[in-house]
NUNU-632697 format. One record per atom (N, C-alpha, C, O, CB): residue number from 0; residue in three letters; atom name; y, z, x. Coordinates in steps of 0.1 Angstrom, whole numbers. Glycine has a CB too. Example, Ala and Ser with C-alpha at 12.3 -4.5 7.8 and 13.67 -1.06 7.14 Angstrom:
% residues 2
- nr rest atom north up east
- 0 ALA N -57 78 132
- 0 ALA CA -45 78 123
- 0 ALA C -33 78 132
- 0 ALA O -33 85 142
- 0 ALA CB -45 90 113
- 1 SER N -22 71 128
- 1 SER CA -11 71 137
- 1 SER C 0 79 129
- 1 SER O 11 80 134
- 1 SER CB -6 57 141
% end
This chain:
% residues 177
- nr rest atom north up east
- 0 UNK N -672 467 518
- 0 UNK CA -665 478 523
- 0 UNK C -666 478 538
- 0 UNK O -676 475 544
- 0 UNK CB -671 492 518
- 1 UNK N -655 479 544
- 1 UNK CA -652 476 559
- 1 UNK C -655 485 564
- 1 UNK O -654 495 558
- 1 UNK CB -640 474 564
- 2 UNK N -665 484 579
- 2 UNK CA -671 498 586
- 2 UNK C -658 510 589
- 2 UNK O -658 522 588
- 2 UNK CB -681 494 603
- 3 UNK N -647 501 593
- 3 UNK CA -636 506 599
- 3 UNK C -634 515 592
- 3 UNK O -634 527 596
- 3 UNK CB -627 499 600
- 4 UNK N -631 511 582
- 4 UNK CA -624 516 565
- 4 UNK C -631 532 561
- 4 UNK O -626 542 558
- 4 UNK CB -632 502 550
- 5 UNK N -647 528 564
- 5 UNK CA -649 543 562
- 5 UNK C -651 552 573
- 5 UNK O -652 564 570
- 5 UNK CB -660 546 554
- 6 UNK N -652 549 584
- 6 UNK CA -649 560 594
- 6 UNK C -635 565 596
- 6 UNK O -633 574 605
- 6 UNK CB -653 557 607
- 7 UNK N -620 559 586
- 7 UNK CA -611 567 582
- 7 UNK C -614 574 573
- 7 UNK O -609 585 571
- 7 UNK CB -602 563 580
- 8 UNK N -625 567 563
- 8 UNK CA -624 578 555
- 8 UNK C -630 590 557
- 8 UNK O -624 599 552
- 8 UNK CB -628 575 544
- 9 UNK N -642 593 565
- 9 UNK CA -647 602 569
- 9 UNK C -641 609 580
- 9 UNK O -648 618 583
- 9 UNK CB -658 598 571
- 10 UNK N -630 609 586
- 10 UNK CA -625 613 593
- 10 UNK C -612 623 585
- 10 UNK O -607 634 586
- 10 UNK CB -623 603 601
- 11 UNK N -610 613 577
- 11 UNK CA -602 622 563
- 11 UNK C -606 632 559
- 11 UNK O -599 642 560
- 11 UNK CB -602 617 551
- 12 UNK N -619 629 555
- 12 UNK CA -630 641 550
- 12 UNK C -632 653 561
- 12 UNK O -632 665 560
- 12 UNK CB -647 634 547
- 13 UNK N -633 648 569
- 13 UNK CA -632 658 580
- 13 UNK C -627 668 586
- 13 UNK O -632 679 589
- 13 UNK CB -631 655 587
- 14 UNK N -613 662 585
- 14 UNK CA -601 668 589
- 14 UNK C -600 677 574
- 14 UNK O -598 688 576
- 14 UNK CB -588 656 594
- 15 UNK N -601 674 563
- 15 UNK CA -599 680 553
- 15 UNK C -612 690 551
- 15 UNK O -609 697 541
- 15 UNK CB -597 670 542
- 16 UNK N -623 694 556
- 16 UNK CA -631 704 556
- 16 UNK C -630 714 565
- 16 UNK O -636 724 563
- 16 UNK CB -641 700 557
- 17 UNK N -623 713 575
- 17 UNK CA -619 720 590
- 17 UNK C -607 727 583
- 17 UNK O -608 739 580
- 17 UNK CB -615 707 606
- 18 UNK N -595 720 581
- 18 UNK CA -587 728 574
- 18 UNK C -595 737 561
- 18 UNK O -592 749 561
- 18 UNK CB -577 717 569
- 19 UNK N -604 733 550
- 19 UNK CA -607 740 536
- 19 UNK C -616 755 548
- 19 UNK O -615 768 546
- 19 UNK CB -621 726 522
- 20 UNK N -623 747 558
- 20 UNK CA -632 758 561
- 20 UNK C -621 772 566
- 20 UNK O -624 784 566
- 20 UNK CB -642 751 574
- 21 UNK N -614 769 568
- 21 UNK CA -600 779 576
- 21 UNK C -595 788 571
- 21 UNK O -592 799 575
- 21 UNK CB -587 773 579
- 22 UNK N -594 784 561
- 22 UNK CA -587 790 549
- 22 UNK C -593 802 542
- 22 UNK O -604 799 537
- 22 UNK CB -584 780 539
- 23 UNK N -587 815 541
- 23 UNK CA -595 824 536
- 23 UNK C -594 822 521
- 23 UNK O -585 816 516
- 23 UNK CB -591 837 542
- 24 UNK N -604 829 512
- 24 UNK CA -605 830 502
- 24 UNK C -591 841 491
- 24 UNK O -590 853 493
- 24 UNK CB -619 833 503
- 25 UNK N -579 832 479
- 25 UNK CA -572 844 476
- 25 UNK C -579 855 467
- 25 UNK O -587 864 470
- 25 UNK CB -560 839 469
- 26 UNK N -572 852 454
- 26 UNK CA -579 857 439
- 26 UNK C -588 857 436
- 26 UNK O -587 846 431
- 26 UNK CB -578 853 429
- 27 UNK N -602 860 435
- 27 UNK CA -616 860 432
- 27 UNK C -622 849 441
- 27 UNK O -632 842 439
- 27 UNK CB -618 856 416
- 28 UNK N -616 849 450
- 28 UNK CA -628 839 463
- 28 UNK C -622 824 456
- 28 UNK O -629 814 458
- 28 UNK CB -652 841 460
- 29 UNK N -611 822 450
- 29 UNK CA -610 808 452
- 29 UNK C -599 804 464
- 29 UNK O -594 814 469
- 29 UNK CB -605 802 436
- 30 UNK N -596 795 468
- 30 UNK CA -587 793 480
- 30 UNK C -580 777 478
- 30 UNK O -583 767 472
- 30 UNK CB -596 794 494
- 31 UNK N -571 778 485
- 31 UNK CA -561 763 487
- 31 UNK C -573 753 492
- 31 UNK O -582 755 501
- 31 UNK CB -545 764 502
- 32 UNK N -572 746 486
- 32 UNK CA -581 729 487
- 32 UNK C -576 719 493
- 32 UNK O -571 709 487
- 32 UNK CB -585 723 474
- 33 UNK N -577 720 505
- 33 UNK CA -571 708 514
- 33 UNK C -575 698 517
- 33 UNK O -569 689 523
- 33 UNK CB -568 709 523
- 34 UNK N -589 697 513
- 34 UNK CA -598 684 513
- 34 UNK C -589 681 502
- 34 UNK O -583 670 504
- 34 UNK CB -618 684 511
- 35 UNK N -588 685 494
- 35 UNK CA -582 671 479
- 35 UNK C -567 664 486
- 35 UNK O -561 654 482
- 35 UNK CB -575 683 458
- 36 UNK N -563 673 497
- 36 UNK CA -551 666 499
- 36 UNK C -553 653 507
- 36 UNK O -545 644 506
- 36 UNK CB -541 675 507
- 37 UNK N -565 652 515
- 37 UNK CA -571 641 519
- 37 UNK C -574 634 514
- 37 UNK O -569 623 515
- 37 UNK CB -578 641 523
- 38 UNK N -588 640 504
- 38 UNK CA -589 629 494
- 38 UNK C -577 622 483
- 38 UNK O -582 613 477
- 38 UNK CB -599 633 487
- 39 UNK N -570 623 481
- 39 UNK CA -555 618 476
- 39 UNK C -552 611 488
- 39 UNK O -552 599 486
- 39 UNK CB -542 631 471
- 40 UNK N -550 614 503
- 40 UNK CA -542 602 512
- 40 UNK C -554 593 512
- 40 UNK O -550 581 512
- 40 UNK CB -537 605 530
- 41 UNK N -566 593 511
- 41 UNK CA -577 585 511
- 41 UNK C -575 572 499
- 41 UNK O -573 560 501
- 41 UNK CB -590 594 508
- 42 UNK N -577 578 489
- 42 UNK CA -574 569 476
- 42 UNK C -564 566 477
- 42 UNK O -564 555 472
- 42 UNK CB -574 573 463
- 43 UNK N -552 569 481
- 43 UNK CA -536 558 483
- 43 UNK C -540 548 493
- 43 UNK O -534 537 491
- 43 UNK CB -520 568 491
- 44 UNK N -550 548 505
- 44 UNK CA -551 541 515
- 44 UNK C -563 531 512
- 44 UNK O -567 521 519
- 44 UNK CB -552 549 525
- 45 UNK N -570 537 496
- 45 UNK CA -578 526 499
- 45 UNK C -583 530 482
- 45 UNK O -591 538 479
- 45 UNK CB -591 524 515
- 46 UNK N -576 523 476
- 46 UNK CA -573 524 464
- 46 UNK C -584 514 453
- 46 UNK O -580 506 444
- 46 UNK CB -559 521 463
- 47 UNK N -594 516 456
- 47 UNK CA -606 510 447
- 47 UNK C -617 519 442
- 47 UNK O -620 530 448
- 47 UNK CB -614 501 455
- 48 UNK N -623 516 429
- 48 UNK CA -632 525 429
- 48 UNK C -647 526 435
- 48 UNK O -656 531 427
- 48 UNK CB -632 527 418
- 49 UNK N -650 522 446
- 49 UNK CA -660 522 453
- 49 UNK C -656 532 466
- 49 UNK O -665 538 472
- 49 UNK CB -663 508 456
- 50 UNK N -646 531 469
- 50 UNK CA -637 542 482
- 50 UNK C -633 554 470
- 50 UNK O -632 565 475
- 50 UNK CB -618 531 492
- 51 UNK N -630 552 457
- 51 UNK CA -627 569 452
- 51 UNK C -640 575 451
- 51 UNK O -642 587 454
- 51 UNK CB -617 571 437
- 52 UNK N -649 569 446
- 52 UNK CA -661 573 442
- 52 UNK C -671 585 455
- 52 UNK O -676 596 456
- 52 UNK CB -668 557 439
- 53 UNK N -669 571 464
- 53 UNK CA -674 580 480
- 53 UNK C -664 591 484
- 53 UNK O -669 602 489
- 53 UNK CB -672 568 495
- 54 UNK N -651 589 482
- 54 UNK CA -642 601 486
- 54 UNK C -646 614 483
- 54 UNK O -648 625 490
- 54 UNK CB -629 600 480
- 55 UNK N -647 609 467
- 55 UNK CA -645 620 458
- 55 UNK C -663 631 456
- 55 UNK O -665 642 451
- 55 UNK CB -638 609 441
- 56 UNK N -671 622 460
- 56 UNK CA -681 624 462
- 56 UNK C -684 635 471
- 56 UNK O -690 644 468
- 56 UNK CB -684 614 463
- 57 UNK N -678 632 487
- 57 UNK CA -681 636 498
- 57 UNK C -671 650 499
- 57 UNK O -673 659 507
- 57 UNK CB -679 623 507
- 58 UNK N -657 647 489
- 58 UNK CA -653 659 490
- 58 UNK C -655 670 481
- 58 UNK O -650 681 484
- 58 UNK CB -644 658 491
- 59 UNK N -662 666 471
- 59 UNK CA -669 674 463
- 59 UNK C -680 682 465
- 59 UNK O -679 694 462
- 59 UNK CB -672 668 455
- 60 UNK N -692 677 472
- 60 UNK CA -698 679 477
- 60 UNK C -698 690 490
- 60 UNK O -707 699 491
- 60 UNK CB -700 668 477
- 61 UNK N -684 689 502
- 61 UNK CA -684 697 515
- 61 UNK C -674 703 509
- 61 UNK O -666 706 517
- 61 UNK CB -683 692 529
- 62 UNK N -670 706 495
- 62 UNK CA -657 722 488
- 62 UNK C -666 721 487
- 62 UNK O -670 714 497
- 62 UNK CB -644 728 478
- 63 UNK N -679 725 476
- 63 UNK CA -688 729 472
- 63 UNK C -697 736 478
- 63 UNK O -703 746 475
- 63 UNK CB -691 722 467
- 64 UNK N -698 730 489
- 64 UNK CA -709 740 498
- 64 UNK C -701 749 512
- 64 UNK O -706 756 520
- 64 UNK CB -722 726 507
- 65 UNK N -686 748 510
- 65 UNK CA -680 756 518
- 65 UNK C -671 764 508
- 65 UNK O -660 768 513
- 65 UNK CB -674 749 530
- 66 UNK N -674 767 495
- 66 UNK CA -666 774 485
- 66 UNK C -672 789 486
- 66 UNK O -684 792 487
- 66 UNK CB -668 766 470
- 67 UNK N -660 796 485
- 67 UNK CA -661 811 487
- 67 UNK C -662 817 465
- 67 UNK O -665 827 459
- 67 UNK CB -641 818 499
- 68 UNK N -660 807 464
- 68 UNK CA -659 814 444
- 68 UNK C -671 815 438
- 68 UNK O -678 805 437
- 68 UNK CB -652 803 432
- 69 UNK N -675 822 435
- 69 UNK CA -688 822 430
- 69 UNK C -693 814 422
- 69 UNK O -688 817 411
- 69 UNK CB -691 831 427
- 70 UNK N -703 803 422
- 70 UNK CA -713 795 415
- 70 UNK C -700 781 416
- 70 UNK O -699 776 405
- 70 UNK CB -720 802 398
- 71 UNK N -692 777 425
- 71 UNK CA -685 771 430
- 71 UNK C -691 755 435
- 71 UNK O -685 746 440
- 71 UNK CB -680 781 438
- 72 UNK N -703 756 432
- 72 UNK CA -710 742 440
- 72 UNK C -702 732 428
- 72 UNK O -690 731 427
- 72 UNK CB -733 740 441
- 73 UNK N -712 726 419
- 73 UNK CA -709 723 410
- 73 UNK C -700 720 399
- 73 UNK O -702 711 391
- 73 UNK CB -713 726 409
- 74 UNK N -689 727 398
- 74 UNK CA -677 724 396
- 74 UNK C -667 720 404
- 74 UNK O -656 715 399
- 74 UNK CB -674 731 392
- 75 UNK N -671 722 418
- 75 UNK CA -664 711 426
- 75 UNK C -664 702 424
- 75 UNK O -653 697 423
- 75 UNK CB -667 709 435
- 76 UNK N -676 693 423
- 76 UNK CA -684 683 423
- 76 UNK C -679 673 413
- 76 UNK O -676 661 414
- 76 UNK CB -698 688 420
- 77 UNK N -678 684 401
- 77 UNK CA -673 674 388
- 77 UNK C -656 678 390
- 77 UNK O -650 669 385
- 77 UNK CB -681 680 368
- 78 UNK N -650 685 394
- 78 UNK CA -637 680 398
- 78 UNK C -631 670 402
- 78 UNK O -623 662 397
- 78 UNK CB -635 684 403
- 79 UNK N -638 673 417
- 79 UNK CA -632 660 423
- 79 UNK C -637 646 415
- 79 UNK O -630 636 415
- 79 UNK CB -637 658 440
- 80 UNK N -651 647 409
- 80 UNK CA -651 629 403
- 80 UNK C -640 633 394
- 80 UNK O -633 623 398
- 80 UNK CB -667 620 392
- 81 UNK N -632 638 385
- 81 UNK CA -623 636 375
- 81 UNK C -614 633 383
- 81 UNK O -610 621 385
- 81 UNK CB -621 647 365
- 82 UNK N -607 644 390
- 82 UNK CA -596 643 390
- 82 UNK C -593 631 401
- 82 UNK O -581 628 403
- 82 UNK CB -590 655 392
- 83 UNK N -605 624 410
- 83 UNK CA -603 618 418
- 83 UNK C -603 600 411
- 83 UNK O -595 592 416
- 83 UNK CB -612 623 429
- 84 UNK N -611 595 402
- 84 UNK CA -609 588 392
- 84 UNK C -594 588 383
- 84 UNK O -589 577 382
- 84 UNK CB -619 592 383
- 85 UNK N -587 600 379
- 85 UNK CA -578 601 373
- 85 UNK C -562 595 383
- 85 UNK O -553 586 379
- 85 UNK CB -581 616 368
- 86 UNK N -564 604 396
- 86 UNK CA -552 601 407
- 86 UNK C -556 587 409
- 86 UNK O -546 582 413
- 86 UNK CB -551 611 422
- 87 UNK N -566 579 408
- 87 UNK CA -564 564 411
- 87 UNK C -564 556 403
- 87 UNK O -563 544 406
- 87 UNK CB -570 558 417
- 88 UNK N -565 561 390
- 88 UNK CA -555 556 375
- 88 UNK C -543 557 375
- 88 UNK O -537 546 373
- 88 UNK CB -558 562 363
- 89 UNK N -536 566 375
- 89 UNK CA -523 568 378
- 89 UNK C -517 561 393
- 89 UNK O -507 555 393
- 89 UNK CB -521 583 379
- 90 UNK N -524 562 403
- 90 UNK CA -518 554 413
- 90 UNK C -518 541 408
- 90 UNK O -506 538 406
- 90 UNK CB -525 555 427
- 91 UNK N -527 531 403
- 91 UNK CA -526 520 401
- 91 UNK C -521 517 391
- 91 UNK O -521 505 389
- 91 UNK CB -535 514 403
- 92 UNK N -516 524 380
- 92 UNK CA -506 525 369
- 92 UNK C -489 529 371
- 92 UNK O -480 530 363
- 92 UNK CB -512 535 360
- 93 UNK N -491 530 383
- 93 UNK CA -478 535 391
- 93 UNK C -477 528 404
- 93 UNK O -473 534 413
- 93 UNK CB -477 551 394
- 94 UNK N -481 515 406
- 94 UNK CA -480 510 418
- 94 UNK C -467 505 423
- 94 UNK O -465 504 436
- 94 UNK CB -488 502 420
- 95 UNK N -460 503 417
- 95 UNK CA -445 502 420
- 95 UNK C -435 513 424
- 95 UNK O -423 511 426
- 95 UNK CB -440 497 409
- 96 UNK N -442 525 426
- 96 UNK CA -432 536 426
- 96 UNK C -439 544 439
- 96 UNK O -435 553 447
- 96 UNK CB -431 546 408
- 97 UNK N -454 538 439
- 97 UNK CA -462 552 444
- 97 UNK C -457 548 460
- 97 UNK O -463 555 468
- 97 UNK CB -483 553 441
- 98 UNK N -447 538 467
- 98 UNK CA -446 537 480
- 98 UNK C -432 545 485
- 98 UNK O -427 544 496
- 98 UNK CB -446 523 484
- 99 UNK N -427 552 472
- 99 UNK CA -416 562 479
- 99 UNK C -421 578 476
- 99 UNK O -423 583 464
- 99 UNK CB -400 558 471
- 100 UNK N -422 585 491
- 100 UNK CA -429 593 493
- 100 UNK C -424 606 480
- 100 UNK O -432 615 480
- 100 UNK CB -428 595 508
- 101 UNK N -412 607 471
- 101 UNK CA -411 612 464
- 101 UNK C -421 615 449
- 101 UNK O -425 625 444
- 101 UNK CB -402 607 465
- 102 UNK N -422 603 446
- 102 UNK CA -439 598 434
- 102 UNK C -444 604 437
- 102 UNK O -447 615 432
- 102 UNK CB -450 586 433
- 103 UNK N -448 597 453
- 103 UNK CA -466 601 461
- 103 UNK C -463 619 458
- 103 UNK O -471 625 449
- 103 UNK CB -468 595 487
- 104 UNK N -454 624 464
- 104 UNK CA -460 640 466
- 104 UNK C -460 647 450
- 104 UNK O -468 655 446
- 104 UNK CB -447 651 477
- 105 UNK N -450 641 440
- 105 UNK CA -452 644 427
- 105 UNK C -467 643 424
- 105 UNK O -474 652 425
- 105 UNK CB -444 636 417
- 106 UNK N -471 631 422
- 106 UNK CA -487 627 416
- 106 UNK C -494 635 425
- 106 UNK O -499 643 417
- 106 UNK CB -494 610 419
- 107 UNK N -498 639 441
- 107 UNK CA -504 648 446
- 107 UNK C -501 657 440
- 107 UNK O -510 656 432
- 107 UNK CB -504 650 458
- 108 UNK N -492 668 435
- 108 UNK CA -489 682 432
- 108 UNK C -492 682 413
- 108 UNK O -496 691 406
- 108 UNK CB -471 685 438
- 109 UNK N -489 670 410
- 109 UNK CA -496 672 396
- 109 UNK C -517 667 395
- 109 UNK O -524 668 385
- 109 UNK CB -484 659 383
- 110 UNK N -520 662 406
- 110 UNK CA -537 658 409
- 110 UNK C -540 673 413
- 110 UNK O -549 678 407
- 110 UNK CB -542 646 423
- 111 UNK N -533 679 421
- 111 UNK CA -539 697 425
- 111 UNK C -537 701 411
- 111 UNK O -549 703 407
- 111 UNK CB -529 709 439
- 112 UNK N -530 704 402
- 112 UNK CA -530 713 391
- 112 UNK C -539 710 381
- 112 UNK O -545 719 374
- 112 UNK CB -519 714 385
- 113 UNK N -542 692 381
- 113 UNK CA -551 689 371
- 113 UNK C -564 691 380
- 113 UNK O -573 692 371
- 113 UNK CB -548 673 364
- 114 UNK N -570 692 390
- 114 UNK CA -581 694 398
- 114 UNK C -587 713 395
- 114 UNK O -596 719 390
- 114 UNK CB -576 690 415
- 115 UNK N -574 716 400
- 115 UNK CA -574 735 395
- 115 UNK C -577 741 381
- 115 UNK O -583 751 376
- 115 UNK CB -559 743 396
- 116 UNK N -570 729 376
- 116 UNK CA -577 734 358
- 116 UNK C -594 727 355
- 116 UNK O -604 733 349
- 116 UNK CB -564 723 342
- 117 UNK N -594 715 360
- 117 UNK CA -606 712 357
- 117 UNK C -616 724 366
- 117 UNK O -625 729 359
- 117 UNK CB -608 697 361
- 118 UNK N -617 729 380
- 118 UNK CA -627 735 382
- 118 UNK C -627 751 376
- 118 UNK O -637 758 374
- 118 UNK CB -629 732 395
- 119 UNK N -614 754 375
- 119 UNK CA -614 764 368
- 119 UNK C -618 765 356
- 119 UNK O -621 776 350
- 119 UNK CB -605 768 368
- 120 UNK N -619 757 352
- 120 UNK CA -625 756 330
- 120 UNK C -638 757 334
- 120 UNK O -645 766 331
- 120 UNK CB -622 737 317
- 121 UNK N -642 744 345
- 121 UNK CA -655 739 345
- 121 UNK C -665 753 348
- 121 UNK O -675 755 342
- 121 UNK CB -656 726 357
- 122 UNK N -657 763 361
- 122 UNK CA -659 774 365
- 122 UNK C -665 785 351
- 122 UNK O -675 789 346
- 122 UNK CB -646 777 373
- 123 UNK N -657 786 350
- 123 UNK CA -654 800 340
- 123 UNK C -663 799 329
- 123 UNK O -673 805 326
- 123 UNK CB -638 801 333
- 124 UNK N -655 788 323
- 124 UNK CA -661 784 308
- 124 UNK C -671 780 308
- 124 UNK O -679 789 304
- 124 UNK CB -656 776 299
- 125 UNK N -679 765 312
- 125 UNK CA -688 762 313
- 125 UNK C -699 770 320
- 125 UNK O -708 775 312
- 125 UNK CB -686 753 315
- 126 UNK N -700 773 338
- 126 UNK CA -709 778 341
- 126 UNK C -705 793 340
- 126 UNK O -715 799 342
- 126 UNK CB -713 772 352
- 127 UNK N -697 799 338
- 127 UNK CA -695 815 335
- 127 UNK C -694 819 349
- 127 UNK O -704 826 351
- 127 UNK CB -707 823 327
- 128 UNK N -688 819 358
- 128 UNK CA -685 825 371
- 128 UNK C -684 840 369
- 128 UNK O -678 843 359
- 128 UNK CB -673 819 377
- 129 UNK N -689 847 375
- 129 UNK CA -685 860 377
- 129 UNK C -673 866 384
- 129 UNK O -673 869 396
- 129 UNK CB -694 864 382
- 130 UNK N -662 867 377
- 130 UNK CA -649 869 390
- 130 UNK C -645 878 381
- 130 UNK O -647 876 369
- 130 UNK CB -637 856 398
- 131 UNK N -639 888 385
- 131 UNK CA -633 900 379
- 131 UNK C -613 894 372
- 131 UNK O -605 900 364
- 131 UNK CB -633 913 395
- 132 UNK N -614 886 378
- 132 UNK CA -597 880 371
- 132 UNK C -603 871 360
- 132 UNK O -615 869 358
- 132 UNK CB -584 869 383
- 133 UNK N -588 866 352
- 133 UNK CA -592 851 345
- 133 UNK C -586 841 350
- 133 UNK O -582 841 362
- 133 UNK CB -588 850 331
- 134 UNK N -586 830 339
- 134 UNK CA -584 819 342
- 134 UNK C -567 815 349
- 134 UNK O -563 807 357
- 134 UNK CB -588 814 329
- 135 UNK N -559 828 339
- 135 UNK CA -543 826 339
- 135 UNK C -537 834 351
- 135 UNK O -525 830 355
- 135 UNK CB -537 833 325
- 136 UNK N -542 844 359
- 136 UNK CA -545 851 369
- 136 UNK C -545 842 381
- 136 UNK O -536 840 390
- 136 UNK CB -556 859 367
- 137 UNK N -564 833 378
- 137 UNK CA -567 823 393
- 137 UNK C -556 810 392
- 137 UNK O -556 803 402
- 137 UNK CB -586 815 394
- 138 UNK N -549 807 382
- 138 UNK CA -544 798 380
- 138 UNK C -528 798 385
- 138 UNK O -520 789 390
- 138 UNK CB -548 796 366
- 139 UNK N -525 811 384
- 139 UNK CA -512 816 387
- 139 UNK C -512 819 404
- 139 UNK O -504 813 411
- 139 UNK CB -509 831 377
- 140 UNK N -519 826 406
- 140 UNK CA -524 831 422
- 140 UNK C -528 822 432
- 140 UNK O -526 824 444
- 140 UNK CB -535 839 422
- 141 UNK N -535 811 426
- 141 UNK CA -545 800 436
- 141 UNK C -537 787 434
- 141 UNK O -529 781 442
- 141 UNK CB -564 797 430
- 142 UNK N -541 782 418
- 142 UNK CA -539 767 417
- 142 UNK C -520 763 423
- 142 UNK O -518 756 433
- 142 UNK CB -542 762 397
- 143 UNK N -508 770 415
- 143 UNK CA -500 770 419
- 143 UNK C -492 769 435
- 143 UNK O -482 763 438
- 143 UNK CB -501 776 413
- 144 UNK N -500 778 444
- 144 UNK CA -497 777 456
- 144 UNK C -502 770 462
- 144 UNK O -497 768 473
- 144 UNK CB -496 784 460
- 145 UNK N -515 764 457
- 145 UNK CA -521 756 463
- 145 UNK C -517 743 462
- 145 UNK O -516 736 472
- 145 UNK CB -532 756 458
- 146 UNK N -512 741 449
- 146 UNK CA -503 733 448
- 146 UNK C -487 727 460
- 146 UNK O -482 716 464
- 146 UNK CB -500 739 436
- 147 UNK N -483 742 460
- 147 UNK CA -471 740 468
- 147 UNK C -480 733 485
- 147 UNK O -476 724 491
- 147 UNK CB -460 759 469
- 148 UNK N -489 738 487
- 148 UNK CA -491 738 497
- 148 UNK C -496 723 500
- 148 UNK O -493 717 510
- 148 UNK CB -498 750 500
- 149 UNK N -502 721 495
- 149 UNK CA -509 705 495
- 149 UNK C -496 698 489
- 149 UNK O -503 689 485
- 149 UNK CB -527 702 484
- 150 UNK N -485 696 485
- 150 UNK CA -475 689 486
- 150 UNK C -471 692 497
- 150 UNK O -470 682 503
- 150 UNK CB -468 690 477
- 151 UNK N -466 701 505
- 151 UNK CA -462 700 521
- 151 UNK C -467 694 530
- 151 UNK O -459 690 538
- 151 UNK CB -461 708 527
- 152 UNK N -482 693 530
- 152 UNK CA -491 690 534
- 152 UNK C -495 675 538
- 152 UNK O -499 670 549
- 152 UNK CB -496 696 527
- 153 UNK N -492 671 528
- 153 UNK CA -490 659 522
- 153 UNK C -477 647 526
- 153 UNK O -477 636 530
- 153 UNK CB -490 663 508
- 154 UNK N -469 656 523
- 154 UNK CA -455 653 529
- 154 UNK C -455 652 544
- 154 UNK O -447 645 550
- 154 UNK CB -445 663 524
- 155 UNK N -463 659 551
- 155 UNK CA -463 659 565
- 155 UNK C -471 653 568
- 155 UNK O -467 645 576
- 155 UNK CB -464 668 571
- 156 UNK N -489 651 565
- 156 UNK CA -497 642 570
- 156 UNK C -498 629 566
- 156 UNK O -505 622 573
- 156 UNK CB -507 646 571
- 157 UNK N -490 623 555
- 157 UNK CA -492 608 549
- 157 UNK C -482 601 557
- 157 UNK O -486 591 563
- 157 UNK CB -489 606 530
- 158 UNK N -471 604 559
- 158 UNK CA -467 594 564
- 158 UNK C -469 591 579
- 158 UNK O -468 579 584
- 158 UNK CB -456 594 561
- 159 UNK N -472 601 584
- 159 UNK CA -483 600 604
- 159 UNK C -493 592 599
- 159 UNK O -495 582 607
- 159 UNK CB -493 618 613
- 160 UNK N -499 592 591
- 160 UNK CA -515 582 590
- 160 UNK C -515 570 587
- 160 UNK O -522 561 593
- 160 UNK CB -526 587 580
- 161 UNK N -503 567 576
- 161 UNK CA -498 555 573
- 161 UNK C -492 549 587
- 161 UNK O -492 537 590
- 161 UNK CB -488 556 561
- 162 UNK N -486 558 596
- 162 UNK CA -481 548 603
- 162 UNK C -484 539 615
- 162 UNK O -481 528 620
- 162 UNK CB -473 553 606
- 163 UNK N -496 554 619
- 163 UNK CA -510 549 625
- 163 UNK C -517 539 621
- 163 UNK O -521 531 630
- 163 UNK CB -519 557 626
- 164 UNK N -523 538 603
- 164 UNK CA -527 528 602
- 164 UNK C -520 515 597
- 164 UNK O -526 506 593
- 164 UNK CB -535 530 597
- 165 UNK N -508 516 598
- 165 UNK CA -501 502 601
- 165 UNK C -499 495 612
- 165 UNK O -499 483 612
- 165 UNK CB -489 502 598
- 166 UNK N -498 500 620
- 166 UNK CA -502 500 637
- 166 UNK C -519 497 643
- 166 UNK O -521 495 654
- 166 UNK CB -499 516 644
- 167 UNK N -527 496 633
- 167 UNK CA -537 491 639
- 167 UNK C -543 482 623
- 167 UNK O -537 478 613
- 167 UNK CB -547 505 646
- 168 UNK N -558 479 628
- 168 UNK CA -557 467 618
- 168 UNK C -568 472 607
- 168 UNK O -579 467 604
- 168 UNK CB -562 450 625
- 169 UNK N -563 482 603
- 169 UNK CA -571 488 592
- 169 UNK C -570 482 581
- 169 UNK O -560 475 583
- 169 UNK CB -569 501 590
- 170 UNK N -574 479 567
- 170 UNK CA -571 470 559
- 170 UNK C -569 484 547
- 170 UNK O -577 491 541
- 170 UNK CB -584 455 558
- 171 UNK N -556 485 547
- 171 UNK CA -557 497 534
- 171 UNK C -547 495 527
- 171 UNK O -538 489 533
- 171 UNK CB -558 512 537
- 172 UNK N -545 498 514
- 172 UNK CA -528 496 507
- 172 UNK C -517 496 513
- 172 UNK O -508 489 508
- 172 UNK CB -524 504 498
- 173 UNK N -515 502 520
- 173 UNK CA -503 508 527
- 173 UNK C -501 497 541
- 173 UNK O -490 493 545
- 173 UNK CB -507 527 532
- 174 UNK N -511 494 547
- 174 UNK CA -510 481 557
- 174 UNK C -505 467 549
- 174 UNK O -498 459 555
- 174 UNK CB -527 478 564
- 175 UNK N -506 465 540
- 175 UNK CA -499 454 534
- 175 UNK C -489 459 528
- 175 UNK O -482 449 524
- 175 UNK CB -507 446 525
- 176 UNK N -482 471 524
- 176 UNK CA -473 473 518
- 176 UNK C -459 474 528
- 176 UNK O -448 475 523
- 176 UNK CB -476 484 510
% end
């Protein structure tokens, strides 16, 4: 793993906690997750599972400890490994399609809904969160717009980063593509 390689990725992470930190809490203290929109440009840029693992790890880990939902650590945690394992199954099962930014923002906007259901199940059902709504409520109110929003998001910061790192000698999918 290239040193280079992960002080983008940590800079990813970065930029994606500053934004999550920002963001106020909607429906029962859950909020739009913009670290995942990172971690998704992360795993397109460096599409192995030793770089999703760390991604998904690191963004699991700083939602979790900057999560407004109650008992919110932990189901972060196991979110992002699913759904961040899952978006780089699909990316590399779709690598022929995923370089027109149309795919890319689909697969991001269907990775937020499958991320929102996993921590919401994981939330609710498993550890029993205390939140006065349900599942169909946080799901309708949070995951959804969260959704819209990390597809714009997405649409606006992937292709600035890609273009930056084609311009320098970063070694990531998108530099050879």
């Amino acid at each position: 793993m290239n040193t280079k390689n992960l002080v983008l990725m940590a800079l990813l992470v970065g930029v994606g906690a500053a934004l999550y930190m920002v963001v106020p809490g909607l429906v029962g203290g859950m909020k739009p997750d913009f670290m995942l929109t990172m971690m998704f440009i992360g795993i397109l840029l460096f599409p192995y599972a030793k770089e999703t693992f760390l991604l998904a790890l690191a963004t699991g880990v700083l939602s979790g400890l900057f999560t407004t939902f109650p008992g919110g650590f932990l189901p972060n945690i196991i979110d992002k490994a699913i759904t961040g394992f899952v978006f780089l199954g699909v990316i590399l099962l779709a690598k022929k399609v995923m370089h027109h930014m149309v795919a890319s923002v689909i697969v991001v906007m269907l990775g937020t809904i499958l991320s929102g259901v996993i921590f919401l199940g994981t939330a609710l059902f498993v550890f029993g969160a205390n939140v006065p709504v349900g599942f169909s409520a946080l799901f309708i109110g949070v995951v959804l717009p969260a959704t819209l929003f990390n597809a714009v998001a997405f649409a606006v910061i992937y292709p600035i980063i890609t273009n930056l790192v084609k311009r320098s000698s970063f070694k990531t999918a998108t530099a050879h593509a």
